[in-house]
N, C-alpha and C positions, 0 to 999 in steps of 0.2 A: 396484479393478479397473474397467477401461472397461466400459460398457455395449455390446452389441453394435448396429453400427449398424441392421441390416436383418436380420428373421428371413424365412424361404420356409417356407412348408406343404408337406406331402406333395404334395398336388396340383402344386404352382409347380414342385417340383424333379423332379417325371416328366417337366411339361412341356418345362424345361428341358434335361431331358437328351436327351430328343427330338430335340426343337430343334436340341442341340449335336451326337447322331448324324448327321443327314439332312443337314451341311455339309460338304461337299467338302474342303475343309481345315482343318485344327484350329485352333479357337481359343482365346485364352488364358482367356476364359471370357466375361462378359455385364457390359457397364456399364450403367450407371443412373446417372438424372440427369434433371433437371430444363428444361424451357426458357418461357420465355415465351412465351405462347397460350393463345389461349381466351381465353374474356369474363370468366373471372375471374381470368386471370393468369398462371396457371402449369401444366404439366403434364408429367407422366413420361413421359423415354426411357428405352430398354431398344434396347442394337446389342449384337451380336457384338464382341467385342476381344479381337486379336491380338495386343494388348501390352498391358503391362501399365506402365500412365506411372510416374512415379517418387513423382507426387502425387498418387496415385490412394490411396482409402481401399478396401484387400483386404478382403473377409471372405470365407472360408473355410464352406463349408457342405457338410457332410459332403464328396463328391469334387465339389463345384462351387464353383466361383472366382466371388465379384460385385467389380467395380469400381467401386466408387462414386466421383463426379467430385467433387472437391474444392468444387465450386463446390456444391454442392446438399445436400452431407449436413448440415448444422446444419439442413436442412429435412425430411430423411430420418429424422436419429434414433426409434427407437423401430418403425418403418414393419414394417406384413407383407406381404410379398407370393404371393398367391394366385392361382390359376390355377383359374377359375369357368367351368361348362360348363353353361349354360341351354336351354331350350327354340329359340330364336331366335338365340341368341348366345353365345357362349364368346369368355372371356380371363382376361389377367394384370389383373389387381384389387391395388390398393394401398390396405392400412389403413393411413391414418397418422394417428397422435394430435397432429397439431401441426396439421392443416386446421381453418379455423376456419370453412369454408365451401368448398361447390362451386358450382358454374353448371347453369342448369336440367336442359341435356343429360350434366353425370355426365365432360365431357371434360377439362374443368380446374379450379383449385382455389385458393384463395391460404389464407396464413397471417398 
């Protein structure tokens, strides 16, 4: 059996669902993905998506759809993503066991 690419905590998928109430139009659900930036390389998107590509990797999580972009999941595997509400700041926080480091500010990350 595969391993699942990307788990959401409870917190991530309120957010999320939020998220996907308060838009005007329906989407096919949330991609993630990866781009180059930041000082140390790399760092996670997360858009709305209204389609769902053909090489897109689905995971299914309870009634919420992730599209992971093909291009980034062998950097994703294992990754949790979180939805962290602090005193000064709140957001989506991404554990993933493949970073082998981040950059001082926390924005990007390489493996």
């Amino acid at each position: 059996m595969r391993p699942v690419p990307m788990t959401l905590t409870d917190s991530a998928k309120a957010r999320v669902r939020e998220l996907m109430s308060q838009r005007e139009t329906p989407a096919a659900g949330i991609r993630i993905g990866i781009k180059t930036k930041g000082c140390s390389g790399m760092s996670y998107t997360m858009e709305f998506a209204d389609t769902i590509s053909a090489f897109d990797e689905v995971v299914t999580v309870d009634d919420l759809t992730l599209m992971i972009d093909p291009k980034a999941i062998l950097f994703l595997l294992g990754t949790e993503m979180d939805y962290v509400v602090e005193t000064l700041q709140s957001g989506f926080v991404f554990r993933n066991p493949n970073e082998k480091g981040r950059c001082g500010c926390g924005k990007s990350f390489h493996v």
